[in-house]
C-alpha positions as CSV (number, residue, x, y, z in Angstrom):
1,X,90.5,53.5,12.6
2,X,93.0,54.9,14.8
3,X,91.7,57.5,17.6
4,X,93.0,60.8,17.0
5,X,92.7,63.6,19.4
6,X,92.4,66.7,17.8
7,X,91.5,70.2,19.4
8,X,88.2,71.3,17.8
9,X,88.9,75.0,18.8
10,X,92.0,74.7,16.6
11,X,92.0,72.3,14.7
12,X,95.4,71.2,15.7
13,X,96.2,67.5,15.8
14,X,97.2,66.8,19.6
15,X,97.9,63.1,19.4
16,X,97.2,59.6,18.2
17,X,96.5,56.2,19.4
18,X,96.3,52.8,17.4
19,X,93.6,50.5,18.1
20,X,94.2,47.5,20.3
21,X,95.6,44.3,18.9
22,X,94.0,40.9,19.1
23,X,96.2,39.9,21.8
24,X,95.7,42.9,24.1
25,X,91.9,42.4,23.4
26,X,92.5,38.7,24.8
27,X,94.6,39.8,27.7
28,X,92.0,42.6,28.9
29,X,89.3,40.0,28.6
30,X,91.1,37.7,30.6
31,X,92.1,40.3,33.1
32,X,88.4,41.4,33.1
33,X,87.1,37.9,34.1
34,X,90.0,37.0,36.5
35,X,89.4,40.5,38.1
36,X,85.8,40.0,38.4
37,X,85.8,36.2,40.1
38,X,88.1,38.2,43.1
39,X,86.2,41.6,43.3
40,X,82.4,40.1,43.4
41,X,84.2,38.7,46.8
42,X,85.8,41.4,48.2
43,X,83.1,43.4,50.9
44,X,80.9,45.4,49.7
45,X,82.2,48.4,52.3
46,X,85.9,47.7,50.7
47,X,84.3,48.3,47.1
48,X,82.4,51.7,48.1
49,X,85.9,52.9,49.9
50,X,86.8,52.8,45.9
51,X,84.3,55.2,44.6
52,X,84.9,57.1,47.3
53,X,88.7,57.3,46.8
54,X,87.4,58.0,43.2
55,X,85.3,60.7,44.5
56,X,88.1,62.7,46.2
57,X,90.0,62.2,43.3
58,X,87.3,63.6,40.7
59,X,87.1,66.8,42.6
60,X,90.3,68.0,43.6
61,X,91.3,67.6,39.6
62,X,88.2,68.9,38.3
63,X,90.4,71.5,36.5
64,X,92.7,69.2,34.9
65,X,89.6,67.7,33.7
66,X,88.3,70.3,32.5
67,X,91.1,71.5,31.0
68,X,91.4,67.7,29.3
69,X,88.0,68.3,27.9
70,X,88.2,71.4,26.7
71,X,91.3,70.6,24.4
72,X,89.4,67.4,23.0
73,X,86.1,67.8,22.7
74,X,85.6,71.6,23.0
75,X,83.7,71.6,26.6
76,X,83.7,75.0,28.2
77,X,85.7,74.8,30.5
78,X,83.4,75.6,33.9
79,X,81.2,73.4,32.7
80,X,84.0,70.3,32.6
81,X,84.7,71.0,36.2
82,X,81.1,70.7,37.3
83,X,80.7,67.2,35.1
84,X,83.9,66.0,37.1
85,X,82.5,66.9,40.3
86,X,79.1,65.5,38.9
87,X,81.0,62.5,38.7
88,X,82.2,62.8,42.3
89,X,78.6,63.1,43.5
90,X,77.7,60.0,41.9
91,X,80.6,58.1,43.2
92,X,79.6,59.3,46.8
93,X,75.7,58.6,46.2
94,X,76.8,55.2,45.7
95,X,79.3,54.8,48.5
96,X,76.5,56.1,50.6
97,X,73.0,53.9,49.2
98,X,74.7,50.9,47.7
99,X,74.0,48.7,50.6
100,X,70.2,49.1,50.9
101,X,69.9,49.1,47.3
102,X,71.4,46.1,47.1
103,X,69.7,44.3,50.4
104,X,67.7,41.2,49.7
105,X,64.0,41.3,49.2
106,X,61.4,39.5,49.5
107,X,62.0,38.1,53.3
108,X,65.8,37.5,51.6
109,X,64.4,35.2,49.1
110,X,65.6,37.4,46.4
111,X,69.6,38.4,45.9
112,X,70.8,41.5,43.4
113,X,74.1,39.5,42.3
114,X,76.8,40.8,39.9
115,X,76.9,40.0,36.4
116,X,80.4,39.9,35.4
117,X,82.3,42.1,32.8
118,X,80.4,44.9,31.4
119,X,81.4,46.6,27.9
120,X,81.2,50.2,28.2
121,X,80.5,51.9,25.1
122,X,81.1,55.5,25.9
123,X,80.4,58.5,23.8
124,X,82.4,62.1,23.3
125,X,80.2,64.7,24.8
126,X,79.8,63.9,28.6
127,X,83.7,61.9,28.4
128,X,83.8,61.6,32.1
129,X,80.1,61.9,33.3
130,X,78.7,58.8,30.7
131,X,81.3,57.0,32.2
132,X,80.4,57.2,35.9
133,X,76.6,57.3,35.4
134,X,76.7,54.0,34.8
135,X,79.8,52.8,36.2
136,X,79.4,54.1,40.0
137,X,76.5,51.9,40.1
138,X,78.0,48.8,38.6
139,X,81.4,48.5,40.5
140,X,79.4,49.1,43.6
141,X,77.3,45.9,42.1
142,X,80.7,43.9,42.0
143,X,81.1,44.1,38.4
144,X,84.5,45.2,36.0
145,X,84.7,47.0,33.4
146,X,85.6,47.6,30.1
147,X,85.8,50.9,28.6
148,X,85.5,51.8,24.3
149,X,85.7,55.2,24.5
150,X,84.5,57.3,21.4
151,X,87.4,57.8,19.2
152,X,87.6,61.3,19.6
153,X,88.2,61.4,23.3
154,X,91.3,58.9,23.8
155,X,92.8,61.0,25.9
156,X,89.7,61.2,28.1
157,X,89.8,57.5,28.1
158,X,93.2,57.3,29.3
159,X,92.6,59.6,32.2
160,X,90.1,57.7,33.6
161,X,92.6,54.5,33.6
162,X,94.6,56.8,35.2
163,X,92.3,58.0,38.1
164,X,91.7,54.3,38.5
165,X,94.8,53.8,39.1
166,X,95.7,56.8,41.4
167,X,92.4,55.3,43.6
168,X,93.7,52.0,44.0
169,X,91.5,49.7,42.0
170,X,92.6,46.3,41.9
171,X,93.6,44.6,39.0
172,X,91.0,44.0,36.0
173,X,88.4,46.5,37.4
174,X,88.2,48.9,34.8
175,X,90.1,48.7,31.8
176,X,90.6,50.9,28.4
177,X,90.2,49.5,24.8
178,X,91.0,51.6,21.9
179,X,88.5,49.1,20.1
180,X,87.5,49.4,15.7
181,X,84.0,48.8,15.5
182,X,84.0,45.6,14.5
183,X,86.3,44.6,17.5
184,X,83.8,45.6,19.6
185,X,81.2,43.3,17.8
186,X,83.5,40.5,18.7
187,X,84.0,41.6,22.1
188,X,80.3,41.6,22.6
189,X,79.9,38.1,21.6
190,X,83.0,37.0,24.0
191,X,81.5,35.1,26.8
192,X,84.0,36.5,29.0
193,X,81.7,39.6,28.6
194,X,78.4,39.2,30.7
195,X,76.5,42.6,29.4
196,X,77.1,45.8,27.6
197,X,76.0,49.3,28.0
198,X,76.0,52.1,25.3
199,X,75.5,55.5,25.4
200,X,75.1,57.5,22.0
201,X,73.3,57.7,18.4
202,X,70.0,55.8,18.1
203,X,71.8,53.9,14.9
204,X,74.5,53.0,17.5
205,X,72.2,51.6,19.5
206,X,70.4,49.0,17.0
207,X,73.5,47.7,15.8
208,X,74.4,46.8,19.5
209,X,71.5,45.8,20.9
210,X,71.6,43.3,17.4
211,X,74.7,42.0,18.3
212,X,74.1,41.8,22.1
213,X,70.9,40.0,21.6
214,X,72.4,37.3,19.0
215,X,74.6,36.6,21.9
216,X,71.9,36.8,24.4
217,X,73.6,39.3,26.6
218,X,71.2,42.1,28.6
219,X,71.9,45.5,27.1
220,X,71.5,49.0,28.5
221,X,71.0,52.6,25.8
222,X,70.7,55.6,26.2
223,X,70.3,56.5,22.2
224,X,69.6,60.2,21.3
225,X,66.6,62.5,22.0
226,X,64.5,65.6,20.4
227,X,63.3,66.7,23.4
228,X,60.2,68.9,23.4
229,X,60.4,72.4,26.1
230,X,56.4,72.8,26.8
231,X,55.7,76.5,27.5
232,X,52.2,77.3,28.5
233,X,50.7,80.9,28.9
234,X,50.3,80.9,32.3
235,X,54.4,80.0,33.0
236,X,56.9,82.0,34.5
237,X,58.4,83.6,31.1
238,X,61.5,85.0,32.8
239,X,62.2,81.6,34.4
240,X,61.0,79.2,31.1
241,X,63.7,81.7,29.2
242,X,66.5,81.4,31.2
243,X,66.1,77.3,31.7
244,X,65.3,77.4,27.8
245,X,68.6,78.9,27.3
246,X,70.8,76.7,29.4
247,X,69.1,74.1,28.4
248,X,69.7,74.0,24.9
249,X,73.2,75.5,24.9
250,X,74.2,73.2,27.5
251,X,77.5,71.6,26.0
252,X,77.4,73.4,23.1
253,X,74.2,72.0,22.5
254,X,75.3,68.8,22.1
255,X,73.6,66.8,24.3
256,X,70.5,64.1,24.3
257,X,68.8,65.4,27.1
258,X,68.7,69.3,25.5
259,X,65.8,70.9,24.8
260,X,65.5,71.0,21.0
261,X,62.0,71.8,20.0
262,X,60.3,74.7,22.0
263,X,56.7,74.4,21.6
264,X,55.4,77.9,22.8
265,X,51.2,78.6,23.3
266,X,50.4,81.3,20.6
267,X,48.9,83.4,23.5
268,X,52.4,83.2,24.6
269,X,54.5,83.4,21.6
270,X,55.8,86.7,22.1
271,X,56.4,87.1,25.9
272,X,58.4,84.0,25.4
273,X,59.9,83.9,21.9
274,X,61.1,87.7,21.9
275,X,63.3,87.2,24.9
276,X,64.3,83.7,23.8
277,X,65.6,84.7,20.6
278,X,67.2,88.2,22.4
279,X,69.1,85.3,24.6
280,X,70.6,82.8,21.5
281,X,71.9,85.9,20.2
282,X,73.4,87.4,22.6
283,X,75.5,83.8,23.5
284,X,79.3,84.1,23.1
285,X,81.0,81.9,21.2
286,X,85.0,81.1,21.8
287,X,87.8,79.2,23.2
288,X,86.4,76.8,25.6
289,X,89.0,77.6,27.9
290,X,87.8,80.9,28.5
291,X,85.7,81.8,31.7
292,X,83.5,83.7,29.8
293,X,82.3,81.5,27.0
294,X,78.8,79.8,26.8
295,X,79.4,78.2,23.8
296,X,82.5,76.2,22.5
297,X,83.0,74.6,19.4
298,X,81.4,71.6,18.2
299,X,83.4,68.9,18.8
300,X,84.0,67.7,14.9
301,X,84.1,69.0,11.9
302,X,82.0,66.5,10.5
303,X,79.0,67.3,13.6
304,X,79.6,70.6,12.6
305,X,78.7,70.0,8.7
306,X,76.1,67.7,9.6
307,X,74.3,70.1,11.7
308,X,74.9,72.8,8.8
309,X,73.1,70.5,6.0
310,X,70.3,69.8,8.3
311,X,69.7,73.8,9.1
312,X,70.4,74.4,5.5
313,X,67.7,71.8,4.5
314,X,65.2,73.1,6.8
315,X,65.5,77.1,5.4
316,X,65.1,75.5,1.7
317,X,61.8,73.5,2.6
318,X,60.7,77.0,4.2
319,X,61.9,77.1,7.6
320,X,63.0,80.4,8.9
321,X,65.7,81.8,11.1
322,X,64.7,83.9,13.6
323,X,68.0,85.0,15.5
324,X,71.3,83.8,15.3
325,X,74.4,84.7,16.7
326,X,76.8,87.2,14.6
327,X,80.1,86.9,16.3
328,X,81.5,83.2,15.7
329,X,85.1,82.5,14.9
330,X,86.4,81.4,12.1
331,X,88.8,79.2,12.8
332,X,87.4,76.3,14.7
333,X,84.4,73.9,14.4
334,X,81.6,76.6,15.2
335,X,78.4,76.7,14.6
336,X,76.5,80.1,15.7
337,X,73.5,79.5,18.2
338,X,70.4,79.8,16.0
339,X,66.4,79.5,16.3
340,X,64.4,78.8,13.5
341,X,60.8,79.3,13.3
342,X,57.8,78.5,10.3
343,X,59.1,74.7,10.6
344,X,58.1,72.3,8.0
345,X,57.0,69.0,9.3
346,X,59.0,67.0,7.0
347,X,62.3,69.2,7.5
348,X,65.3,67.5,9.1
349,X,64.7,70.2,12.3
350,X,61.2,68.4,12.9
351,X,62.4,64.7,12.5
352,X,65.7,64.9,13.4
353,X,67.8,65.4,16.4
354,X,69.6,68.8,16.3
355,X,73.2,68.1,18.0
356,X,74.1,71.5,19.0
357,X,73.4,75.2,19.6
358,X,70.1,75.2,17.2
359,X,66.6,75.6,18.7
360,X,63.7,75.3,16.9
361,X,59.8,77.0,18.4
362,X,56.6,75.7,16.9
363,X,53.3,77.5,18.2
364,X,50.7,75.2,19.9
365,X,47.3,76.3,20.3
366,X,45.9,73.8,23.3
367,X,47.1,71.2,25.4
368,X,46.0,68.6,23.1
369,X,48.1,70.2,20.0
370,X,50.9,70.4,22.8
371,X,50.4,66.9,23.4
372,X,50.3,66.2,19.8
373,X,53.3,67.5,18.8
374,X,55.9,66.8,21.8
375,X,54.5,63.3,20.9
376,X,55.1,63.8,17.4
377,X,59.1,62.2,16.9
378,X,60.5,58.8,17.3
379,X,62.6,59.4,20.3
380,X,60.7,59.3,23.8
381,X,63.8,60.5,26.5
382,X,62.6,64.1,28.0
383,X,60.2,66.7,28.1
384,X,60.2,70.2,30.5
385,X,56.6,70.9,30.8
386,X,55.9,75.0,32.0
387,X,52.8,76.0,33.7
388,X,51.6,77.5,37.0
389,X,48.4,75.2,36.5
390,X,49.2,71.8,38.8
391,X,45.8,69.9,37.7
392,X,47.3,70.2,34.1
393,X,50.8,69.1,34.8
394,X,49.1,66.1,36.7
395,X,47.1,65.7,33.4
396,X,49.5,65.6,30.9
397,X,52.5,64.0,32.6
398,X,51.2,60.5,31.9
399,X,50.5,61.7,28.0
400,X,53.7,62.8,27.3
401,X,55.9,59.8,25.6
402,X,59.1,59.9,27.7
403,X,61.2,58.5,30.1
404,X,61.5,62.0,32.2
405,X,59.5,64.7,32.5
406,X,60.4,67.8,34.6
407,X,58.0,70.1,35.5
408,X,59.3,74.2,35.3
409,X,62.8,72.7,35.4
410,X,65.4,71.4,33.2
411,X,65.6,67.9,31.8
412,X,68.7,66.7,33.9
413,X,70.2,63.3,35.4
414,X,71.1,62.9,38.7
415,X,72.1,60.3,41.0
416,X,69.1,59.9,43.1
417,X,66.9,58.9,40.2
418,X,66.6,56.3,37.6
419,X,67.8,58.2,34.1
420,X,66.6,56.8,30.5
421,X,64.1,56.8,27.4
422,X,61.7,54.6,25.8
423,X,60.8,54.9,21.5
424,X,64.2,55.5,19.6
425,X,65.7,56.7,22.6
426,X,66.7,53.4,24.1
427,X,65.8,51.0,27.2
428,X,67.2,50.3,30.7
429,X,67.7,52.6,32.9
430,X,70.9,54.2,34.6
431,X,71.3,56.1,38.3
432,X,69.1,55.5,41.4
433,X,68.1,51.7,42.6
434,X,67.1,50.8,39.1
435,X,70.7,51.9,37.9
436,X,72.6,49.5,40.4
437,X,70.0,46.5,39.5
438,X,70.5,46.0,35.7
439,X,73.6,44.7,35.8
440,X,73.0,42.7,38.4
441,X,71.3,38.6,38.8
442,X,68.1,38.9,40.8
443,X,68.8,35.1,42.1
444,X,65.6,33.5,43.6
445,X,66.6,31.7,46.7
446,X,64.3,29.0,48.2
447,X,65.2,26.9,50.7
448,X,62.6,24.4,52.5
């Protein structure tokens, strides 16, 4: 499996890279677990100096960046340069609250310690921000790393060795693997590797938390999400419409933390669905490296079919579209931003995840049918609750099967706060004080 970076918006092949040997495996390893046995000792206050050198870095290239993304993956191209200054912010949050998160508790009988080499397994659609979300945290820790990107982004990858570079980081910090999969199986099980983290498809996940816990090693996912947008009739239409729209076309649409099913009171249906459907329409579709797209390509041709058959097999079990967008180019991997309503509840748009510009809405005629249905999928990683009513929000907060819930605001990460799912949509948690801890050795200390 060689990675092959190829412009989505194109279709033109822009380069290739062959996986790593055996021996450059060994030597990263190696390099890995040297680097870590010198940077656990180096001061904490020299290690934050990184991410802030990092930081700097991150935003005064968030162009090139975006630029970089919108050639391999089809990001549009303002949105690239807010993940690389997203990045930034996460670097700095770190520099700035790495040393109380990481103080001793308990009267300095307990000691956050560093694990050792971490596997990174990154995916395509966040190339940069997946990276840092996880990695700000763990260098800070005193940890290396070891990047497999997806195969689709090497030259993502490669840039981030690159900014590594430009900051400074000693030898064997962070690292790049062009990795097969079944390299990264045997990385895994390396004991120069202390833990792995993976961001991407719930099948993803099983298969390395499997091979993780055969080899007893802790294991952060974030696996994929169908992520339920709660409208009640006494929300702010104007407001649940606009966040419904960036929400779900965020990245193209292809992200875990989207809002995919929009579950819309019937006393509500049309103040909210009309608009809504107005919106999707209206959203342009085009080269990512123009200003005034909101939606690029997918970035494959093979997410692009996938998401096809599932819409496809949703209209022939009954489902209906609603609005869709007209103007789409042909040339490209594009799919047209489109709602469906009249959803079967065996169709692929009510069990599956949706990865990209599709929305589905599904009426709901209580809060206990709202609870029932946002409940009503295996994954369990967001949920955007609208209403003006607090004592309800306060009520069905705890009901709702998650690992966020935002109340009249987008379904986000940031830095601040712990960031992950429970069900099918994975376990650990990434960002905040719980980020930094779990890859760290909470070491007991008792001395009489």
């Amino acid at each position: 499996m060689d990675y092959r970076s190829i412009n989505p918006h194109t279709e033109e092949l822009l380069q290739e890279f062959p996986t790593a040997s055996a021996s450059e495996v060994d030597m990263a390893l190696g390099a890995a677990a040297a680097g870590f046995r010198n940077w656990r000792q180096v001061p904490l206050r020299h290690r934050l100096e990184l991410l802030l050198r990092l930081a700097d870095l991150l935003e005064r290239n968030a162009a090139v960046h975006a630029r970089l993304m919108a050639e391999e993956m089809g990001k549009p191209s303002l949105q690239g340069e807010t993940e690389s200054r997203k990045c930034a912010a996460a670097c700095r949050h770190y520099a700035e609250h790495a040393e109380e998160y990481l103080l001793p508790t308990s009267s300095g009988r307990v000691r956050p310690e560093p694990l050792g080499p971490v596997l990174a397994i990154m995916p395509w659609n966040f190339p940069f921000w997946q990276l840092f979300r996880f990695g700000a945290a763990a260098l800070a820790a005193g940890n290396t790393i070891i990047l497999k990107h997806a195969p689709n982004t090497p030259r993502c990858a490669l840039r981030l060795v690159e900014l590594f570079r430009e900051a400074g980081a000693p030898e064997g910090v962070f690292q790049n693997l062009f990795l097969e999969n079944e390299q990264a199986a045997g990385v895994i099980a390396d004991p120069r590797v202390a833990a792995v983290t993976l961001t991407g498809s719930t099948r993803a996940g099983r298969s390395v938390a499997a091979t993780a816990g055969a080899a007893l090693k802790p294991v952060v996912l974030e696996l994929g999400g169908s992520d339920p947008f709660i409208v009640f009739e006494d929300a702010s239409m104007e407001d649940a419409v606009q966040t419904a729209i960036a929400s779900r076309c965020v990245n193209s649409g292809q992200s875990c933390i989207a809002a995919k099913r929009f579950l819309v009171q019937r006393s509500a249906w049309d103040r909210f669905v009309g608009p809504f459907c107005e919106a999707m329409q209206n959203q342009k579709a085009g080269d990512p490296l123009d200003p005034e797209t909101k939606i690029g390509p997918l970035a494959r041709k093979d997410l692009r079919d996938a998401l096809r058959g599932q819409v496809e097999a949703t209209l022939a079990r009954g489902g209906r579209i609603l609005a869709q967008a007209s103007e789409v180019p042909t040339r490209g991997f594009y799919f047209p931003a489109t709602v469906i309503g009249d959803i079967p509840a065996d169709s692929p748009a009510a069990r599956e995840e949706l990865f990209g510009p599709a929305a589905t809405v599904i009426p709901f005629e209580d809060e206990d049918d709202a609870l029932a249905l946002a409940n009503d999928t295996e994954y369990g990683l967001g949920a955007s609750l609208w209403t003006a009513n607090a004592d309800r929000a306060q009520r069905l907060i705890p009901r709702i099967e998650a690992g966020n819930v935002f109340v009249n605001s987008m379904v986000k990460s940031e830095p601040r706060l712990p960031f992950g799912g429970t069900k099918q949509s994975g376990f650990g948690r990434e960002l905040g004080r719980e980020g930094i801890l779990e890859f760290t050795n909470l070491k007991t200390v008792c001395m009489e």
